[in-house]
N, C-alpha and C positions, 0 to 999 in steps of 0.2 A: 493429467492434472490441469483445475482449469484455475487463474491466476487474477484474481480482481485487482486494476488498476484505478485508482480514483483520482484524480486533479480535474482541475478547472479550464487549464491552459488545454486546448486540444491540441498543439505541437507534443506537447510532452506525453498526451496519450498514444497518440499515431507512432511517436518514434519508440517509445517503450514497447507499446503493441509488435510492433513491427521487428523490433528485435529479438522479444521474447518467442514469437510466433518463428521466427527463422530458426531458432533453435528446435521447434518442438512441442512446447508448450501453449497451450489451448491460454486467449486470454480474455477475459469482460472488461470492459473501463465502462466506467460512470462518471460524468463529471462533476458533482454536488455531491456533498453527503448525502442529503433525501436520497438522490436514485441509487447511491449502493447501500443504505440500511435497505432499502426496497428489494435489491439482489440478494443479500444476507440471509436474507427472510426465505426468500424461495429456495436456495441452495447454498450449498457447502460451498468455503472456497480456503482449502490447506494453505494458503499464504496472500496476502492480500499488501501491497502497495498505495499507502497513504499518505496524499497531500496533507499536508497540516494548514497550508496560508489558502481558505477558499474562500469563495464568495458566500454569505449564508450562514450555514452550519459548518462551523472549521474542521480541523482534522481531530482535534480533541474531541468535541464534542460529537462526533461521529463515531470513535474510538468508541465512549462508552457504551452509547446505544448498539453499535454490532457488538461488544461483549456479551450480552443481556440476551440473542438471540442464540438459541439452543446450537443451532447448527453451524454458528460459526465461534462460539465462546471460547474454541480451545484453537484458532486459527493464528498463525503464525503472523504478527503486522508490523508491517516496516515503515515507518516513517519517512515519506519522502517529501524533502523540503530544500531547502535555499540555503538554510542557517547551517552551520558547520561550526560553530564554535563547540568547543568541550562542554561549557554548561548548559548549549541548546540537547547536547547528545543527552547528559545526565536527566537532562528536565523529562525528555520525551520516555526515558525508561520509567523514572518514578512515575506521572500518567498512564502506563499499563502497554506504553509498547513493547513489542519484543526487540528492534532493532533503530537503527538509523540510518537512514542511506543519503546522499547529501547531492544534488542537482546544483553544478553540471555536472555530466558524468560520461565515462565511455562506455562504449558497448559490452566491454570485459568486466567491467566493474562490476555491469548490472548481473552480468551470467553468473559471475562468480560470487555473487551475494543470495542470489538464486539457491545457487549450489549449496553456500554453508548454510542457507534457512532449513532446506529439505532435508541434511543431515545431522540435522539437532533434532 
């Protein structure tokens, strides 16, 4: 399964990439919205990891546009952000995410959010 990660920060792609790929799992990072609606486009990707605070086009507005694209419209996406408050979590579901994940975080966290996306 291959795993698109999107943020802006390149610490946070390497250490995601790097974690997810120690497990197993195949993964793409993009840093900007543009270059993952750009990946969206060419290929599937069953769960995708989404910065919301980017430089550009944010995570919402990137949200929409890969909904819209055939082959990722039904793709599982987690909002990965800073914010951690209860009404940042509510906000991001009404927007069309499916989850929330919240930065910082530990390595188990991530697997294990991994884990309950794939079995929904």
């Amino acid at each position: 399964m291959n795993i698109l990660v999107v943020d802006d920060k390149q610490d946070i792609l390497t250490l995601v990439q790097a974690i997810l790929e120690i497990d197993g799992y195949q993964v793409t990072t993009a840093n900007n919205g543009n270059s993952a609606i750009d990946l969206c486009r060419e290929q599937s990707f069953p769960l995708i990891f989404l910065d919301l605070m980017m430089e550009g086009k944010d995570g919402y507005d990137t949200l929409k546009e890969i909904r819209q694209i055939s082959l990722n419209k039904d793709s599982y996406i987690i909002a990965l952000t800073a914010k951690a408050y209860e009404g940042d979590k509510q906000e991001v579901i009404r927007q069309g995410f499916n989850d929330h994940f919240s930065k910082p975080f530990r390595a188990t966290e991530l697997l294990d959010k991994v884990q309950q996306s794939l079995s929904i």
